[in-house]
C-alpha positions as CSV (number, residue, x, y, z in Angstrom):
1,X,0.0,0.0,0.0
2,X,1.0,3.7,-0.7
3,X,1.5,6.1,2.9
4,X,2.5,9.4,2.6
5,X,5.5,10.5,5.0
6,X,5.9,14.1,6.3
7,X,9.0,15.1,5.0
8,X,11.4,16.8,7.3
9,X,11.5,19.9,5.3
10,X,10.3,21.6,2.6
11,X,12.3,22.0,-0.7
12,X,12.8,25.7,-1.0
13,X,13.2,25.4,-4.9
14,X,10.5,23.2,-5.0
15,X,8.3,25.4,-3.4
16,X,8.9,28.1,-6.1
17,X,9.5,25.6,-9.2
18,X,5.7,24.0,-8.3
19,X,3.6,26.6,-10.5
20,X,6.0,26.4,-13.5
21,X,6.2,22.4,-13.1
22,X,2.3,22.5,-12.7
23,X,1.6,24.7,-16.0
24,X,4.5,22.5,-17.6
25,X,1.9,18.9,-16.3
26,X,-1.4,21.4,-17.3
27,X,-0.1,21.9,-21.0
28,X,0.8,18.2,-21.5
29,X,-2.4,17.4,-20.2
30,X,-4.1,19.5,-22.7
31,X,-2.3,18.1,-25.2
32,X,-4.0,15.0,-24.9
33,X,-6.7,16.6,-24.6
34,X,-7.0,18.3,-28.2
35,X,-5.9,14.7,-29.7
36,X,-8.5,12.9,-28.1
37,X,-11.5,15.7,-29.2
38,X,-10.2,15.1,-32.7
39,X,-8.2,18.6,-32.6
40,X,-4.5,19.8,-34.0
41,X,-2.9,20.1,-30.4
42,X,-0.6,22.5,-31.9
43,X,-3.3,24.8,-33.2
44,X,-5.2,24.4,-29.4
45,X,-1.6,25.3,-27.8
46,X,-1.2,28.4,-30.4
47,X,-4.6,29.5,-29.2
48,X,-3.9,29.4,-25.6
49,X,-0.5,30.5,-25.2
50,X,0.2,32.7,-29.1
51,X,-2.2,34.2,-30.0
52,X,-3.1,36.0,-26.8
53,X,0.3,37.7,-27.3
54,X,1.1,37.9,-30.7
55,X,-0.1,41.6,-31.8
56,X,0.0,45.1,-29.6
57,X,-4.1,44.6,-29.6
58,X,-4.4,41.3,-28.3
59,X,-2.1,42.5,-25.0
60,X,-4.0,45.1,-24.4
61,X,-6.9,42.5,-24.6
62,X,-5.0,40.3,-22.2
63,X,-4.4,42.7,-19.8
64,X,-8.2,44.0,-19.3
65,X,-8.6,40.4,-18.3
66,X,-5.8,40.2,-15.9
67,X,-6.6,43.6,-14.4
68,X,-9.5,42.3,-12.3
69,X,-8.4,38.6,-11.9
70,X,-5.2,40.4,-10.3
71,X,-7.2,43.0,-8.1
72,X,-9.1,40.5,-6.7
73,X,-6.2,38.1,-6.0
74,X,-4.2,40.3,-3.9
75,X,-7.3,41.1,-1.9
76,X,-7.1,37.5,-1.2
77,X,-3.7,37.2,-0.8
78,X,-4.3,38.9,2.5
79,X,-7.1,36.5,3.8
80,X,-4.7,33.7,2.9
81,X,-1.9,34.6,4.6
82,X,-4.1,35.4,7.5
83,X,-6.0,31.8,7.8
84,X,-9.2,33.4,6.8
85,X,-10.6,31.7,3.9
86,X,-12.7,33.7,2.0
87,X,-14.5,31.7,-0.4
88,X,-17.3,34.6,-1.9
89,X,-15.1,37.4,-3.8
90,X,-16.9,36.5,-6.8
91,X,-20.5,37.9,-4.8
92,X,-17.9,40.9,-3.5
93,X,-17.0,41.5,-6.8
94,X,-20.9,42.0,-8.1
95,X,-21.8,43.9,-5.6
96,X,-18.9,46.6,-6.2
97,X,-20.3,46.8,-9.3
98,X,-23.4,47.1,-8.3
99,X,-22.8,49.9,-5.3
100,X,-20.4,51.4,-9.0
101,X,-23.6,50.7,-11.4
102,X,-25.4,52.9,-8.8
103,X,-23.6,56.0,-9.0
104,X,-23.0,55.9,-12.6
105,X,-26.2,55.5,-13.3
106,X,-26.9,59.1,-11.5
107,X,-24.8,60.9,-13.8
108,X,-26.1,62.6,-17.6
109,X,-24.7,64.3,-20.1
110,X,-23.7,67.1,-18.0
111,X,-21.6,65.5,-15.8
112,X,-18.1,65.8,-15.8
113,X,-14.8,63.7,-15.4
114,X,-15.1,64.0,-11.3
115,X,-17.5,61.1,-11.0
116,X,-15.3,58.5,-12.1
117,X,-13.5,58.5,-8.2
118,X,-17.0,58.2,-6.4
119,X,-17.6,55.4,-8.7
120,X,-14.5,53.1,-8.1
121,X,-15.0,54.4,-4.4
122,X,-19.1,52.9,-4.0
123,X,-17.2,49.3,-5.9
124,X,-14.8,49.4,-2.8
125,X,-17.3,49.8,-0.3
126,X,-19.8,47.7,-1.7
127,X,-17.5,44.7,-1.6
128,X,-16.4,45.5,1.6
129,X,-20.0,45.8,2.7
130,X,-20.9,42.4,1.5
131,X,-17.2,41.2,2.9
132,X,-18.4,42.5,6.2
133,X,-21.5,40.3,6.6
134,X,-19.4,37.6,6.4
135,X,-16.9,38.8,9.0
136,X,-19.6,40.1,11.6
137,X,-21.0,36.1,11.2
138,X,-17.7,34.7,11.6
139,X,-16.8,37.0,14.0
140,X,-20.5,37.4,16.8
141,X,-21.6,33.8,16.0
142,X,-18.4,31.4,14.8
143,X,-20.0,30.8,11.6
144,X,-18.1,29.4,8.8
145,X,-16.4,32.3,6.8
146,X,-16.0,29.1,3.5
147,X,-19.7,28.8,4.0
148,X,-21.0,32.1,4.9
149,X,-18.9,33.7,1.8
150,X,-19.7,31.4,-1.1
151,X,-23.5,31.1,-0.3
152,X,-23.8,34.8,-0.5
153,X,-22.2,34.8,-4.0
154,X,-25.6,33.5,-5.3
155,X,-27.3,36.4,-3.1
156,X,-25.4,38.3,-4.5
157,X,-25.8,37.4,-8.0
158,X,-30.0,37.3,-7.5
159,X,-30.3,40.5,-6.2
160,X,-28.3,41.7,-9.6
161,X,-30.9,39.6,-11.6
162,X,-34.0,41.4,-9.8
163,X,-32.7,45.2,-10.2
164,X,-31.5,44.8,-13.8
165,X,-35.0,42.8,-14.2
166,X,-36.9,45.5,-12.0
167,X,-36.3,49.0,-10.7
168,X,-32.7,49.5,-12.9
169,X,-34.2,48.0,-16.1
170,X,-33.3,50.3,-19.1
171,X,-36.9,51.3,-20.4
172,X,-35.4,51.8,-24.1
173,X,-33.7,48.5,-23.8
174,X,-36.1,46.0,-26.0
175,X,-36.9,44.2,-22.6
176,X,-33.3,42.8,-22.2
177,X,-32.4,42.6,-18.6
178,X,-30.0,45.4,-18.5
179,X,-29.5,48.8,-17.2
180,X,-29.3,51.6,-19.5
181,X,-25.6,52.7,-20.9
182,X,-23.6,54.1,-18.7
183,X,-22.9,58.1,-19.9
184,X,-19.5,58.4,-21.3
185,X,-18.4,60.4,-18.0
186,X,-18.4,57.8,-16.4
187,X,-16.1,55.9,-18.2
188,X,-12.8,54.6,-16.7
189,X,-10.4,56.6,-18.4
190,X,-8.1,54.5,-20.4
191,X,-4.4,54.1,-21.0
192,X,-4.1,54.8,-24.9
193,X,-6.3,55.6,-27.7
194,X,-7.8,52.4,-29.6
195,X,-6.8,50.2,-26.4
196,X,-9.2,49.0,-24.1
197,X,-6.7,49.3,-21.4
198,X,-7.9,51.3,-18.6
199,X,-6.1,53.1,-15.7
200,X,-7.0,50.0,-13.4
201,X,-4.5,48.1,-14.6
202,X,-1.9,51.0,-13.3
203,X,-4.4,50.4,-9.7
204,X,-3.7,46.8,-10.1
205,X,0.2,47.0,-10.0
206,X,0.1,50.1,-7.7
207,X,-1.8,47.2,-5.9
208,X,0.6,44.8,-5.9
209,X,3.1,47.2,-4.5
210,X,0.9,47.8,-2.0
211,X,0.2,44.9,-0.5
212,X,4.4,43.6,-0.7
213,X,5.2,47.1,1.7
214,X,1.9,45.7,3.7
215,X,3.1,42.3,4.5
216,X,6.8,42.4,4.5
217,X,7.7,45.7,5.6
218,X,5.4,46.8,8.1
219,X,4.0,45.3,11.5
220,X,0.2,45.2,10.8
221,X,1.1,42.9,7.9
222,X,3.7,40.5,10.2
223,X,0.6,40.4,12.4
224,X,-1.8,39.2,10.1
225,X,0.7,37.0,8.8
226,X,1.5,35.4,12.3
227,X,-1.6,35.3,13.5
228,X,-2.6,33.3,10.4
229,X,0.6,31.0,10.9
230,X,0.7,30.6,14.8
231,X,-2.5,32.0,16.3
232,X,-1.4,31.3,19.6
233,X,2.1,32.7,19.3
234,X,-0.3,35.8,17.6
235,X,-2.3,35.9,21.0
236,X,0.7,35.8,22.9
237,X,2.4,38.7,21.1
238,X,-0.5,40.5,21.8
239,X,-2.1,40.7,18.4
240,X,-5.8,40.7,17.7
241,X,-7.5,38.2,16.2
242,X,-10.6,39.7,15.8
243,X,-8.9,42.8,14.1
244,X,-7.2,40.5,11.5
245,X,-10.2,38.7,10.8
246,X,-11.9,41.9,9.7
247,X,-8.9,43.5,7.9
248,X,-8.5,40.5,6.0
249,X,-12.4,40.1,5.0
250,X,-12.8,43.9,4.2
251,X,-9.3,44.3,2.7
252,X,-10.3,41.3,0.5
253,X,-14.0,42.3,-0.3
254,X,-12.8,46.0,-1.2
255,X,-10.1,44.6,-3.7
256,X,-13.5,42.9,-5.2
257,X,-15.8,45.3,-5.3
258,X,-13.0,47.7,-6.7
259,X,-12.5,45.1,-9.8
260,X,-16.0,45.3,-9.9
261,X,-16.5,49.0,-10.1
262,X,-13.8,48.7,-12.7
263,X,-15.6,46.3,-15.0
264,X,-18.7,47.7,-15.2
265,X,-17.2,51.3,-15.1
266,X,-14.8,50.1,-17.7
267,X,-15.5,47.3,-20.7
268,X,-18.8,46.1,-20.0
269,X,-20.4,50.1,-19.4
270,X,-23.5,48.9,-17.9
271,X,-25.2,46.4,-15.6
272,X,-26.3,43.0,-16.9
273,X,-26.3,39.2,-15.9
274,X,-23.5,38.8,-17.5
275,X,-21.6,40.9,-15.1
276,X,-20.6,37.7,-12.6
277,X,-17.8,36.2,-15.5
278,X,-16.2,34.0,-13.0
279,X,-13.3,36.2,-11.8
280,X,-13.7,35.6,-8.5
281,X,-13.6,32.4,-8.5
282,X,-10.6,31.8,-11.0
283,X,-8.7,34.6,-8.6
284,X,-8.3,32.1,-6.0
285,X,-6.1,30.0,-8.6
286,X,-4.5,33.2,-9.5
287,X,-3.8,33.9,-5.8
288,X,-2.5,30.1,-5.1
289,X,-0.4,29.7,-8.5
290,X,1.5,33.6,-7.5
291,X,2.3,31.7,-4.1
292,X,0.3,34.5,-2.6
293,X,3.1,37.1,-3.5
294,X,2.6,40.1,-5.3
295,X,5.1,39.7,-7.9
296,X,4.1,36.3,-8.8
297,X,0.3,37.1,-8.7
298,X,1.0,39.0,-11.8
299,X,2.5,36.6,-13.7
300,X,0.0,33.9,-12.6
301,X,-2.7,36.8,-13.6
302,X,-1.6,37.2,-17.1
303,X,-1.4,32.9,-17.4
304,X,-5.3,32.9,-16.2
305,X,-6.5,35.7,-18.3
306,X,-4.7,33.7,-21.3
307,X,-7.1,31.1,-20.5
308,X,-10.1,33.2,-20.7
309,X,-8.6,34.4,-24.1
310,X,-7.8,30.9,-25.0
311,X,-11.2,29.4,-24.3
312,X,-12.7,32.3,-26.1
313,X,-11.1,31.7,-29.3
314,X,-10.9,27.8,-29.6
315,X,-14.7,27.7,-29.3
316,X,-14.8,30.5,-32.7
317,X,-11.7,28.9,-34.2
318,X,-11.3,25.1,-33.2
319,X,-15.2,24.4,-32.5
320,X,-14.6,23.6,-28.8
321,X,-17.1,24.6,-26.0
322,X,-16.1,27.4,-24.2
323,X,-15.5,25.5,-21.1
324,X,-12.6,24.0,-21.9
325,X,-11.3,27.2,-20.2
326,X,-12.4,26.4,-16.8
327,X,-11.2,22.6,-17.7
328,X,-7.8,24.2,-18.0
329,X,-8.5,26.3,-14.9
330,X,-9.2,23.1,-12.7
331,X,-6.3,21.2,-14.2
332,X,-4.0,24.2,-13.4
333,X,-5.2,24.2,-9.7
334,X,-5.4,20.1,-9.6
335,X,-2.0,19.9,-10.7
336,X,-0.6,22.7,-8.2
337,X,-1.9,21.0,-5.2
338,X,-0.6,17.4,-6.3
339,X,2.8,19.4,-6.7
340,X,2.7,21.3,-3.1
341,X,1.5,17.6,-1.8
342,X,4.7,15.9,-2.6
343,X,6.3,18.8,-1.6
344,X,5.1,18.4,2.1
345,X,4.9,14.6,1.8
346,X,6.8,11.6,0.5
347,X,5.5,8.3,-1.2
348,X,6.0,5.5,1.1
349,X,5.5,1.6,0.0
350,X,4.2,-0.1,2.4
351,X,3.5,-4.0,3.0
């Protein structure tokens, strides 16, 4: 019979080397996968990992998807690193853009430039409104933050259904369940003419250098980080749990509801169903894959918005369902966590 063994220590290479070796495990996978639908695994690989790349447009294209699927991440990074494991930044997420949808939808023709800040600030504090009910739960009754977080998701993503179906309903709109356009005030501003880049992709990385001062240079983010590690040793330092709890749930649902506000504020320009795509979900493989570090959250950013891209274009080009991209997402997560088992653990034979 197989046992795993705790190994005495942890490769430090390894513990780097995992994402790379588990992309590296992903692709071959993949691979197999295009033969056995019948497909040119070359031409599915060229989709995936090429063409996403291959002209100053289709950056630009790639980045709007990694702008939010990074924002979210770091947000996360933080709950992570701080044992709190929140589950629901994809309901976070659509109620910044809500709270964002809100204000925008206040402004006309004569409204200037100014009203893009109060947008992307209502995304922040809706997500960290939505964040907090989860925190006060965990926090007055013990609930389960996994739970609590991912059932409000679906809350979260009815109540969008009922105000783009009711009271927000564009009365012009042919009965589609939408809001009406946002005005062009309200627009994010963006980063050059003809790109859909916006300026939250400057946020993003402005972001990401945020959060390294936070948790390697300062002492609120050694607390969070010990108190996630060693809770007692965090208790004995005199460190607050309770505090951490709710810096790390309203850090993280702020960081949503900012992508959020971004989104909707930014390429989509109104409020729809279509508004949940999935991000945060897919930014807790982001999160995992950048080893919860901002520098390698970016990287693993791009790699999951390559996905999106990816599964975009082999269901127009290659005739594949578009959920080959979250096949890819699952195998990339699936993969990682083998990987960071046999990092912790050996492979024992026993009789």
């Amino acid at each position: 019979m197989l046992k795993l063994e705790a190994r005495p220590g942890a490769s430090k290479f390894w513990s780097y080397a995992s994402p790379i070796l588990a992309l590296l495990i992903t692709v071959l996978i993949g691979i197999t996968l295009f033969v056995a639908l019948g497909k040119d695994p070359v031409k599915g690989l060229q989709v995936f990992f090429w063409e996403p790349i291959k002209t100053p447009r289709a950056l630009g294209e790639l980045m709007v998807k990694a702008t939010p699927l990074l924002v979210i991440a770091l947000g996360l990074a933080v709950c992570f690193r701080s044992n709190v494991w929140n589950i629901g930044a994809e309901g976070q997420y659509v109620m910044g853009a809500i709270a964002a949808g809100g204000i925008a939808l206040m402004a006309d023709k004569s409204t200037g430039a100014w009203i893009v800040a109060p947008i992307l600030l209502a995304g922040v504090a809706g997500g960290m409104a939505w964040a907090g009910v989860t925190a006060v739960l965990r926090d007055k009754f013990n609930a389960s933050e996994i739970l609590v977080s991912l059932m409000l998701v679906y809350v979260a993503i009815l109540f969008l259904g009922f105000i783009v179906e009711g009271p927000w309903k564009d009365p012009n709109g042919y009965n589609f369940p939408q809001s009406k356009t946002f005005e062009k005030a309200t627009q994010i501003p963006r980063l050059m003419a003809g790109s859909r880049m916006s300026i939250g992709l400057l946020l993003a990385l402005a972001g990401a250098a945020a959060l390294w001062v936070f948790l390697f240079r300062t002492r609120a983010g050694f607390a969070q980080q010990v108190g996630g590690l060693a809770p007692a040793a965090a208790r004995y330092a005199g460190f607050s749990s309770r505090k951490a709890l709710y810096i790390a749930l309203l850090t993280s649902g702020g960081a949503a509801g900012l992508a959020g506000a971004l989104e909707v504020a930014g390429p989509i320009g109104q409020l729809t169903p279509y508004v949940p795509a999935g991000y945060g979900f897919a930014a807790i493989i982001v999160a995992f894959v950048g080893r919860l570090h901002p520098v390698g959250m970016i990287f693993s950013a791009i790699l999951m918005s390559m996905f999106y891209i990816g599964g975009e274009m082999a269901q127009s080009r290659l005739g594949l369902p578009k959920s080959l991209t979250g096949v890819f997402q699952g195998l990339l997560l699936f993969t990682l966590l083998a990987a960071d088992t046999l990092i912790a653990y050996r492979i024992r034979f026993q009789k």
